[in-house]
N, C-alpha and C positions, 0 to 999 in steps of 0.2 A: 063745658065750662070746667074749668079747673075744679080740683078737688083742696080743699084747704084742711089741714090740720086743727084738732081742738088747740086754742089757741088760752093757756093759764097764764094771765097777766101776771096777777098776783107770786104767782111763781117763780115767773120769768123774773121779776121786780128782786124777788130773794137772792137769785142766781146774780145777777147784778150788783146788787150791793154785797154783797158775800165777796168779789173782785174789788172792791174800793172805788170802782169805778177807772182806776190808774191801772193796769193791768198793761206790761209791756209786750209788744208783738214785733212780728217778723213780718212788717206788711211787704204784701207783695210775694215776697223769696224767701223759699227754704232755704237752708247751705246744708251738703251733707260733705261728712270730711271723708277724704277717699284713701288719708292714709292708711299703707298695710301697718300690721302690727309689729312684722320684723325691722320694717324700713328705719334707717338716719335720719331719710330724707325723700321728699313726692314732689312731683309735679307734675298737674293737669296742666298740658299744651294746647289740646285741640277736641274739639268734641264734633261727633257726627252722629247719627243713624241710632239715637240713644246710649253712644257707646263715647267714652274719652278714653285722651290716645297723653300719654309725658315717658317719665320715668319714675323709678324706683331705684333709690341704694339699699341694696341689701348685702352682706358681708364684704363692706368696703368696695360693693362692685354698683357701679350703674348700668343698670336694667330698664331696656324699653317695655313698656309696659303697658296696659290696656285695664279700663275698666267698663260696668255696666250701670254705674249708679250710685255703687256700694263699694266701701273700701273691700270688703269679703269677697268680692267680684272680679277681684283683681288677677289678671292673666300676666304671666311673666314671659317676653315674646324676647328674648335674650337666646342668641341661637348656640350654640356650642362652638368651642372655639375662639369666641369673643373674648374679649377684655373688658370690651364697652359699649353700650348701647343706648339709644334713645329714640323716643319717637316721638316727633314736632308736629305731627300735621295727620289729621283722618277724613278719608272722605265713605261714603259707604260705609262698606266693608273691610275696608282698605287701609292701614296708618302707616308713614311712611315717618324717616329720618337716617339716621346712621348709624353704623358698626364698627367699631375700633377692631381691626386685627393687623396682627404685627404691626403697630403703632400707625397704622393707615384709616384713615374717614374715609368708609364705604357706604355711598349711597346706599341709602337700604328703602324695604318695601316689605308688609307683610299683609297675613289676610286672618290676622283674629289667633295664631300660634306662633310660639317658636320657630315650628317644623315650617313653616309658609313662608320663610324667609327668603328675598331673592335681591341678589345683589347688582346695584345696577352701574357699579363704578364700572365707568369706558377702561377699554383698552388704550393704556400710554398714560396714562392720570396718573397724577402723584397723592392728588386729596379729593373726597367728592362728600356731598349732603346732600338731602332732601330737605326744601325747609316745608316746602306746600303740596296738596294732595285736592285734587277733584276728579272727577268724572274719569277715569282710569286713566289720566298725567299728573307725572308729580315735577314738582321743578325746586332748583335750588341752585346748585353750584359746581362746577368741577373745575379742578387746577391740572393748567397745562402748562407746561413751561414757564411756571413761578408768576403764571396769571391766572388769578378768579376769572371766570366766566361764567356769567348768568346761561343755564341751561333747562332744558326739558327733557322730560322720558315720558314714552307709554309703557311702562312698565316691564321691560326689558333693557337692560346694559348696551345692546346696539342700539337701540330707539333715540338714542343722547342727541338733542338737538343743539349746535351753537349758539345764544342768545346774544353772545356779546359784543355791544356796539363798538363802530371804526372806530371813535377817536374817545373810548372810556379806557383807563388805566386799568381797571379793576372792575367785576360788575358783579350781580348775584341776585335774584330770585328769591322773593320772602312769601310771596301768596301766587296761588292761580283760582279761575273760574270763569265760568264762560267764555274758553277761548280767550282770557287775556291774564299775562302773569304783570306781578308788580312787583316794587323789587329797587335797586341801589345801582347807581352807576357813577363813579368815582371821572368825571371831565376836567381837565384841570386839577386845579385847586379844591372844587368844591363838589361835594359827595349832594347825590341830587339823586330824590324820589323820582322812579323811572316806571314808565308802562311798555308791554311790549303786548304784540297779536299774536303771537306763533313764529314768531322772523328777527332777526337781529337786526333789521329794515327799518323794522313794524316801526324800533323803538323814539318814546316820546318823552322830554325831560319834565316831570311836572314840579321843578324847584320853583316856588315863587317867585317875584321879583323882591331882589332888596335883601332878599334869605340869608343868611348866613353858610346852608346847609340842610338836608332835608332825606328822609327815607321812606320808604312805602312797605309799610306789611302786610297789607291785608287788602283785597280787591272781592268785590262783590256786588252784581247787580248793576255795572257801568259805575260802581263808585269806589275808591281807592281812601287808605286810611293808615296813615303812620305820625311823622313828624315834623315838623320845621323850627327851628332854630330861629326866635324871635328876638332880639335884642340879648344875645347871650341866655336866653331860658330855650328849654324844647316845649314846643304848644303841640298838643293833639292837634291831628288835622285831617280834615278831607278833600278830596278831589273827585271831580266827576270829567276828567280824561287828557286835561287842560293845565298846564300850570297857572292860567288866570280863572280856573272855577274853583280857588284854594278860599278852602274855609278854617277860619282857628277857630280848635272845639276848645284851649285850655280856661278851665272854671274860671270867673272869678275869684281872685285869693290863691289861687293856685302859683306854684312857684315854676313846676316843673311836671308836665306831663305828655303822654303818648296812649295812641292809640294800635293794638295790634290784630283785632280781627275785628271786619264787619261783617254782617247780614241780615237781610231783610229791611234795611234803612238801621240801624243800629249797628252802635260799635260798642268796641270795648276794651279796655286798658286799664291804666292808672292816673291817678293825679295826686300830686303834691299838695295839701292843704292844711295847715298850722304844723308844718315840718315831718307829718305821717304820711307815707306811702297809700294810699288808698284805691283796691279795685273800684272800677267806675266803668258806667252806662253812658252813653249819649245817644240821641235820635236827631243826630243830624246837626245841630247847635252848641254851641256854649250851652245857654241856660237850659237845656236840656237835660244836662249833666245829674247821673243819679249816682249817688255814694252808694255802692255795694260792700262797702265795710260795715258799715252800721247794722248790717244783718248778721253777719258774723259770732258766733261766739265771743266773750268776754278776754277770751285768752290768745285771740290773735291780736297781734299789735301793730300788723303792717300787711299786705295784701296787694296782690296784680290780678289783674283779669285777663284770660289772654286768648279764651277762642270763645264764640258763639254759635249757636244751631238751634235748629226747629223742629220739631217731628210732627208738627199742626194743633199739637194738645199743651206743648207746654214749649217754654225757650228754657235754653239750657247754655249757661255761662262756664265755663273751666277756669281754673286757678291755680293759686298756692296765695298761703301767709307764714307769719311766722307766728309761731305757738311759743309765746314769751314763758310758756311754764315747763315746756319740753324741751324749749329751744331747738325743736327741730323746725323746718322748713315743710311743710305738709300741703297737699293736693284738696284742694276743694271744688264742689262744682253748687254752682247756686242754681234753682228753679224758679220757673214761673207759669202758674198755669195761664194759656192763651184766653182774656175771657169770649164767651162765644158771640158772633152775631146779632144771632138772635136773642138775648138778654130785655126782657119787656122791663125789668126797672130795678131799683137796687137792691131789692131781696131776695131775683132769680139768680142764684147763686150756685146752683147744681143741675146735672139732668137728670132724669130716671136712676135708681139707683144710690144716687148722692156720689160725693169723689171718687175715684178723679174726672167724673163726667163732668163736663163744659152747661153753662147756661143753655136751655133749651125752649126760652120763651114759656115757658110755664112755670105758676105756683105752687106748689105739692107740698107736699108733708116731706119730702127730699130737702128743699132748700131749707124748710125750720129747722128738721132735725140738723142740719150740714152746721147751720146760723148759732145753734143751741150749742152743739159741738165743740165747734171753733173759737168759741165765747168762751166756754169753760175752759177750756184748754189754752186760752192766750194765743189760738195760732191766726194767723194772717188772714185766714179768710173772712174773720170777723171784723176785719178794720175796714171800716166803710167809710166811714168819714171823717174828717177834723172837728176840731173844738167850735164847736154850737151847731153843725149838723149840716146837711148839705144846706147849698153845693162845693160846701169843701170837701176836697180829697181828702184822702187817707192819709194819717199824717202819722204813722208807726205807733202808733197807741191804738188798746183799745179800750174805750171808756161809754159813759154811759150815751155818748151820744150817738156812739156806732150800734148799740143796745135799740135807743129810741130809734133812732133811723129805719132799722132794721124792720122791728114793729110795726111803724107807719108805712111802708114801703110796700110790707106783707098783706096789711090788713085793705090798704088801698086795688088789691090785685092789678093783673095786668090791663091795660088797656085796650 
């Protein structure tokens, strides 16, 4: 049997009223800002393997760049010789995008340095990127004779696959995974969200019917996530491989939004809502839709979300917003811890040890202390529920009922 903690009501009672009971939280998501301190200017692109993958300006130059967490973390993956650099997409170990030299976009590829830099523009290109990175292929774009072409590499400059369909004007590669990239192909008139398998064959138009217009950035798990053009607005959107499995993810009240990477059944992007730019969640739905601004610090005024990942303990979101007091543009990456499984009720909130351990079906003196913690401190793990107690959710406060909750939850043990 579990082991329970002395449990000082009376105490506890103090520690709570001492809060107001109004105490505001970051339920859910930490944000930690990943600006360096020399930079202009950050952004978090793409996150993988605990590590995010954008740029950095530093002395008027943009710098592909890498982080692990922490702005302080920051690796400057800018190879010598360059002008310019950036990196859109991580897989692994892996971030890939391009290198400005002698005023040419070279597909680029690296492996966590500077020194690791390998460049994959083909022979006879005039322009080439990487915009997406998985499983050791990166895919993007190169220009052949004054045409875009959607392309592929295994990670060498000869590896360059054609993607580009017969009868596209223009085409290009914004996400890969599992053997399928997604991506933009210019038919006609009308620019349309595209899937391919490995083949310029493969590819499949997923513009809805009636569309205006539509692009794909982000593919993951058989499902595919960019935009469509709805009556003159852009609506986030998903597909699952079909231009008739199109789903509109834009909010309610939203004017204007897009979706640029998914995984694991969630995406992520922005949405337009009372005229603010706002990073945002969905799991699949419109009303799904979770404002990732509202975790933000007080001094950003505007925000994208733009890549997703998992390491099985926590989900991990990349960004930038704009920092209305520095006016610079800055890299953020928001957290979540994964809750666990096993979780017997709402007061197992830790395992052995306390954080960042996952629920572990047990009561302990781990989750009070965690409960106690997080309470005093205003941090997220304490927001258990909404105003009058379960079974409402967490509703970004925490106040006395996520207090009571907690208490009764604890005191009841697990089942």
């Amino acid at each position: 049997m579990p082991v329970k903690s002395f449990v000082n009501v009376a105490a506890l009672a103090a520690v709570a009223s001492s809060f107001s009971l109004t105490s505001a939280a970051h339920a859910q998501w930490t944000v930690t800002v990943l600006h360096p301190s020399d930079s202009s200017e950050s952004r978090a692109q793409a996150a993988s393997a605990g590590r995010q993958a954008g740029y950095a300006v530093v002395g008027d130059v943009t710098r592909a760049s890498l982080w692990s967490g922490t702005a302080a973390s920051w690796v400057d993956l800018h190879p010598a010789g360059a002008t310019e650099s950036a990196a859109v997409a991580a897989s692994g170990t892996q971030q890939a995008g391009y290198v400005v030299v002698d005023r040419v976009n070279r597909a680029s590829l690296w492996s966590g340095t500077a020194a690791s830099w390998v460049d994959l523009h083909p022979a006879g290109a005039t322009q080439s990127s990487v915009y997406a990175a998985s499983g050791g292929q990166q895919a993007g774009y190169v220009e052949v004779g004054g045409v875009t072409r959607a392309s592929l590499w295994s990670g060498t400059a000869a590896s360059w696959v054609d993607l580009h369909p017969a009868d596209a004007g223009q085409s290009q590669v914004q996400a890969i995974s599992g053997g399928q990239q997604a991506g933009t192909a210019w038919v006609g008139a009308v620019v349309s969200a595209s899937l391919w398998s490995g083949t310029a064959a493969s590819w499949v138009d997923l513009n809805p019917p009636d569309s205006l217009g539509s692009e794909a950035y982000a593919v993951s798990d058989g499902q595919q996530a960019g935009y469509t053009i709805v009556g003159f607005e852009f609506h986030a959107s998903l597909w699952s491989g079909t231009a008739a499995s199109w789903v509109d993810l834009n909010p309610p009240n939203s004017t204007d939004s897009t979706a640029y990477a998914t995984s694991g059944g969630q995406q992520v992007g922005y949405a337009v809502v009372d005229g603010v730019t706002r990073a945002s969640l969905w799991s699949g739905t419109a009303a799904s839709w979770v404002d990732l601004s509202m975790f933000l610090p007080a001094e950003f005024s505007s925000s994208q979300a733009t890549g997703i990942s998992s390491d099985g303990v926590n989900v991990y979101v990349t960004g930038y917003g704009l920092n209305w007091i520095t006016g610079r543009t800055e890299a953020l990456l928001w957290t979540r811890a994964i809750p666990g499984p096993a979780a017997c009720n709402l007061a197992d909130l830790t395992g052995i040890g306390g954080p960042p351990a996952i629920p572990d079906g047990l009561l302990t003196g781990d989750d009070f202390n965690a409960f106690i913690s997080a309470f005093a401190a205003g941090e997220n793990l304490a927001d258990l529920t909404g105003i009058g107690g379960p079974p409402s959710e967490p509703d970004g406060l925490i106040t006395g009922d996520d207090f009571n909750a907690f208490i009764a939850a604890f005191a009841a043990g697990c089942p």
